[in-house]
N, C-alpha and C positions, 0 to 999 in steps of 0.2 A: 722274476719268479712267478708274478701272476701270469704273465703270458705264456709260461712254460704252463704253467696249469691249464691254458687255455688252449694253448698245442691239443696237448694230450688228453686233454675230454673230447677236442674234436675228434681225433684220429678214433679214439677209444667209440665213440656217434657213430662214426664211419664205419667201422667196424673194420678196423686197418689188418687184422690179422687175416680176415678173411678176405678180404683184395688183396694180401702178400699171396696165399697162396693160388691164385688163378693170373694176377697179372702185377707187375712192379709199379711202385707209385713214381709217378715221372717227378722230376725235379722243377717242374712249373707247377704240379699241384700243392707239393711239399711249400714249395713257396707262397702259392695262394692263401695255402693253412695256417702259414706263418703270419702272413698280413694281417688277415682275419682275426689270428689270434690278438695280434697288436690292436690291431681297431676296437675287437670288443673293452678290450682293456682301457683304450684312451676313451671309449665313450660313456664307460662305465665312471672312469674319473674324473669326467665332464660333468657329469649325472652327478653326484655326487657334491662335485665343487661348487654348482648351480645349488643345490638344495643348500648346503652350507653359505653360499654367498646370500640367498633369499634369506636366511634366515635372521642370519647377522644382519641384514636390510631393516627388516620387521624389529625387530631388536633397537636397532639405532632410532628408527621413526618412534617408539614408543616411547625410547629415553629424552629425545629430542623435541617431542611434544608435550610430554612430563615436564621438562625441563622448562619450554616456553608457557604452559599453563601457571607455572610457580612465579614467572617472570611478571605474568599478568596480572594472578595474585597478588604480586605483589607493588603494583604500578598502583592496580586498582583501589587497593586501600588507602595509597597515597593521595592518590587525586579525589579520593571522596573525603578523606580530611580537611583538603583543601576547602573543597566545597560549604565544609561545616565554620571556617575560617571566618574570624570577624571581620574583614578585611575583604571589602568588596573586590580588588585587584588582584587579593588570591584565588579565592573565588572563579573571577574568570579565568585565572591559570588551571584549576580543575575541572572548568567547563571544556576548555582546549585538550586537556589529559585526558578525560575520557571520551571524547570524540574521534582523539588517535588510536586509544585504547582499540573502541569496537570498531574503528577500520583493521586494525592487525588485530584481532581476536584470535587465536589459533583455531577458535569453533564455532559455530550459528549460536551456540545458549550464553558463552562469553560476549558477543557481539550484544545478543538483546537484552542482559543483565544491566552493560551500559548505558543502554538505550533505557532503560525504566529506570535508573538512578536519575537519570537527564529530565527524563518528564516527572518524576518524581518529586523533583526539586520546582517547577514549573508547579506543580499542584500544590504547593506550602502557601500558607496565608499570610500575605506579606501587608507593610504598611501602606497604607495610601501616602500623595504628596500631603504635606501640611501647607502647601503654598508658597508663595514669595515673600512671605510675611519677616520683615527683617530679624524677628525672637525666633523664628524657624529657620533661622538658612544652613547652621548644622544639617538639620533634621533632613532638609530639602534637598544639602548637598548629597547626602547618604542614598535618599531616594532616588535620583538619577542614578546614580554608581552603580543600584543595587538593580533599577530597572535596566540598565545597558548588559548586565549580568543574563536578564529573564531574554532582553531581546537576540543577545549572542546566541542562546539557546534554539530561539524559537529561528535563528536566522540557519545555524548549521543544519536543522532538520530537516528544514525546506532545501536545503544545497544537496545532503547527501539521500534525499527521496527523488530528487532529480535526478539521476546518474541513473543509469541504464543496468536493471536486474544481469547481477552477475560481472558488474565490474567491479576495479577496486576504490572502494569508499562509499558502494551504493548501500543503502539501505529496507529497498524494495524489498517487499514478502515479511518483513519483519513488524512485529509487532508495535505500534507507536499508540501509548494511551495519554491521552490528555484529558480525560474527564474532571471536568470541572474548572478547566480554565483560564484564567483570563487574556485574553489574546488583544496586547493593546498595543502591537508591535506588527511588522510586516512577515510573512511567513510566504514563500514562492516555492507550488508543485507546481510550477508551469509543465508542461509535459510527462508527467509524472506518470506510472505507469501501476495501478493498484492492483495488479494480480495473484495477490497471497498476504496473509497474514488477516490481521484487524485495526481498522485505524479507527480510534474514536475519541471522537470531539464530544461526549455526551456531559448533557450540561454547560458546556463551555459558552462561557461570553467575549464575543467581538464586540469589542469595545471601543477600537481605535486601531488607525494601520490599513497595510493593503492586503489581504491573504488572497492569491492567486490560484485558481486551479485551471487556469485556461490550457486549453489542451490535453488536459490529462484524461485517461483512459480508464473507465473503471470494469475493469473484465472479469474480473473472479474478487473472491473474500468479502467481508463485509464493511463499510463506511460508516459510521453513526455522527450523526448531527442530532440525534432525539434530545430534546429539552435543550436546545441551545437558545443562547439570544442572540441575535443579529440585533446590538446595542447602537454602534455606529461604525464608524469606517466604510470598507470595501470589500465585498467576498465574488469574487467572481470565477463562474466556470464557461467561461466564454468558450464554444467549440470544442467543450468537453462531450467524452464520448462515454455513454451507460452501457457498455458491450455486454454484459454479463453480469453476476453478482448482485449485492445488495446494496442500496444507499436509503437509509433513516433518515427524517428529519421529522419525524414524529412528535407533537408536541412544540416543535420549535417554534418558537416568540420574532417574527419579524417584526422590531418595534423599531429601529432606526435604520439611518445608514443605505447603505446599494447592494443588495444582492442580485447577481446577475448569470441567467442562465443564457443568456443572447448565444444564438445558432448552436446548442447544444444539441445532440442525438443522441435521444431516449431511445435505442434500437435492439435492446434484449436485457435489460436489469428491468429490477423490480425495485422501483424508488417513491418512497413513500411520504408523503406531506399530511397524513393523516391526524387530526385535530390541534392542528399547526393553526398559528394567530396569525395574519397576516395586518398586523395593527397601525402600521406605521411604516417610514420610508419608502424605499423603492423595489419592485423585485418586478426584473424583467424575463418572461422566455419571449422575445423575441423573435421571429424566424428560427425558434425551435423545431427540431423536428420526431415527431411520434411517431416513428413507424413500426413496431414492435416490442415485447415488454409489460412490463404493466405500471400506471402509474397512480398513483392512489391522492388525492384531495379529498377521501372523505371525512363528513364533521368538520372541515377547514372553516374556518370563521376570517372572512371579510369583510373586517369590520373599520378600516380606517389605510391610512397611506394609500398608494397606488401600485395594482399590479397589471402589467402589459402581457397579452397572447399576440400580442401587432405581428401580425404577419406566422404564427404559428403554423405548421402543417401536421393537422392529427390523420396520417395516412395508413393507420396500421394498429396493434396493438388493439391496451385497453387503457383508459384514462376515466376515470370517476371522480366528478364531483356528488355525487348521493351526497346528500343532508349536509349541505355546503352552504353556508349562511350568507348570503349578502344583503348585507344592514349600511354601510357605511365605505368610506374613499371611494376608487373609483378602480374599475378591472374590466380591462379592456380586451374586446376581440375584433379588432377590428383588420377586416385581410386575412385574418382566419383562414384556414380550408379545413372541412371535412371529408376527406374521401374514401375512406375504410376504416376498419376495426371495430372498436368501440367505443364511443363517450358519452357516458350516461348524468345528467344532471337532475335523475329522479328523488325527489322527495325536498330537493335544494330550497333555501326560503330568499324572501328579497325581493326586487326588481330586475331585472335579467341584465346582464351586464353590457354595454355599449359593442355594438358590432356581434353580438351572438345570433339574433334571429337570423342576421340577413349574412352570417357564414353559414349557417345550418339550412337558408332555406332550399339549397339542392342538392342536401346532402341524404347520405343514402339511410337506411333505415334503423342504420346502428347508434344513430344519434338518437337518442329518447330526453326530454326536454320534461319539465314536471308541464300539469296541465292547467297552472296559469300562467303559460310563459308560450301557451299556442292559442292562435294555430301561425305555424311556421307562414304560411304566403295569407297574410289578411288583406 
């Protein structure tokens, strides 16, 4: 019926009365018209089946995703009861639930909901050990349980920030707040890739454990370490790379322990140590390298522990100790190079630190030294 329609508005197009009367329609055209007609017909029902199949498409993903949202819903509730469970071993049953949880999230805001329930729990004020005290070995046994619970946490974080942005189980570009911390467990971004989101450690105390950032990339977003302690353990960013972005550590307390920048490349972030204590333990840059970026030490007070530039290469960039206190331990340049950018040590107080004069004394004019700490070749 429709192609009959469609026949006959062609012919009626063609204007078929007025071709009857000067010449006869041959029976190849007639056919032509016929085909034609069938074609527009099946492609108009093509047309048509496509909109209704896309639709019905759009329709099922909407009910389908609805459907998995409610499922999540409804996981999620469960495993944060868990959570709230007297029962140190439930507990970890809902540290596991919602770790699978924000692996299958149906959406980025599901994913990072579980994700701040996770560090959520991490930032509650838990009991210290009572000891090994035989009247406390309840108390004492509770305390391990409940710390194997904090470390489980602090171990999947480090596992799914490793995983490569945009696979399945990564974490990267999302949100991870642990302010206020206590980090007395091991945590591994070995390779970890920080190109989006905010990861802040502000406030948080290293206490114990090893936290890794070796290798990791810090390319876009921002890092905060401002106001941490570096108490004891190990925090190392061994051949970590500052490609871009922000890293904090403003304020931070280096009172114990190894923090370690050995062969890192400060090469375009803006990483800031400003009125940071450098009081205690160990903090190494190493064969660091400064070649662009800007790096800030001022108001940093060296006042105790040891910190090593052995072998640093400030070749670029800016790097400022301005009004940088050296009173106390021992901060080392020794092997140094200066060969470009800027590093200013104006207004700094102290005794000049071992190995500074004699890296600075052929270095170019970007190095400004206060003026009791010249003249550079005596």
């Amino acid at each position: 019926m429709a192609a009959s329609g469609v026949f006959y508005g062609l012919v009626y197009l063609l204007d078929f009365q007025e071709i009857d009367t000067t010449a006869k329609l041959d029976a190849k055209t007639l056919f032509d018209l016929v085909k034609l007609s069938f074609g527009v017909v099946a492609g108009g029902g093509a047309l048509v089946a496509l909109v209704v199949a896309y639709r019905r498409q759009r329709v099922d993903e909407t009910g389908a995703h609805r459907e998995a949202t409610r499922l999540h819903t409804e996981r999620f509730s469960q495993a944060v009861d868990k959570l709230g469970s007297d029962s140190p071993a439930v507990r970890l049953g809902g540290v596991h639930a919602l770790a699978g949880l924000a692996d299958d999230a149906p959406d980025d805001s599901l994913r990072q909901t579980c994700i701040d329930v996770l560090c959520a729990y991490l930032q509650l004020p838990f009991t210290p050990d009572p000891g090994g005290d035989p009247a406390h070995q309840e108390e004492h046994h509770r305390y391990l349980a409940l710390r194997k619970v904090r470390h489980t946490i602090l171990r999947l974080i480090g596992d799914h920030y490793r995983r490569p942005r945009g696979t399945h189980r990564s974490w990267q570009g999302c949100d991870l707040d642990l302010t206020g911390v206590t980090i007395d467990g091991d945590m591994d971004f070995r390779g970890a890739v920080f190109s989006g989101g905010t990861v802040t450690f502000s406030g948080a105390t290293f206490a114990d454990g090893a936290v890794s950032f070796d290798r990791a990339t810090f390319s876009d977003g921002a890092v905060w370490f401002d106001r941490a302690t570096f108490g004891g353990g190990r925090v190392s960013f061994l051949d970590a790379t500052f490609a871009g972005g922000a890293v904090f550590f403003t304020r931070a307390a280096f009172a114990d322990g190894e923090v370690s920048f050995f062969g890192a490349a400060f090469g375009g972030s803006a990483v800031s140590f400003r009125h940071a204590t450098f009081g205690g333990g160990e903090v190494s840059f190493g064969d660091a390298r400064f070649s662009s970026g800007t790096v800030l030490f001022l108001d940093a007070a060296f006042v105790n522990g040891a910190v090593s530039f052995f072998g640093a290469v400030f070749g670029g960039g800016a790097v400022s100790f301005r009004r940088a206190a050296f009173s106390g331990g021992a901060v080392f340049f020794n092997r140094a190079t200066f060969t470009d950018g800027e590093v200013s040590f104006v207004d700094s107080t102290g005794p000049a630190p071992p190995g500074l004069l004699a890296a600075v004394g052929t270095a170019s004019e970007a190095v400004v030294l206060p003026s009791t700490w010249l003249p550079l070749n005596p």
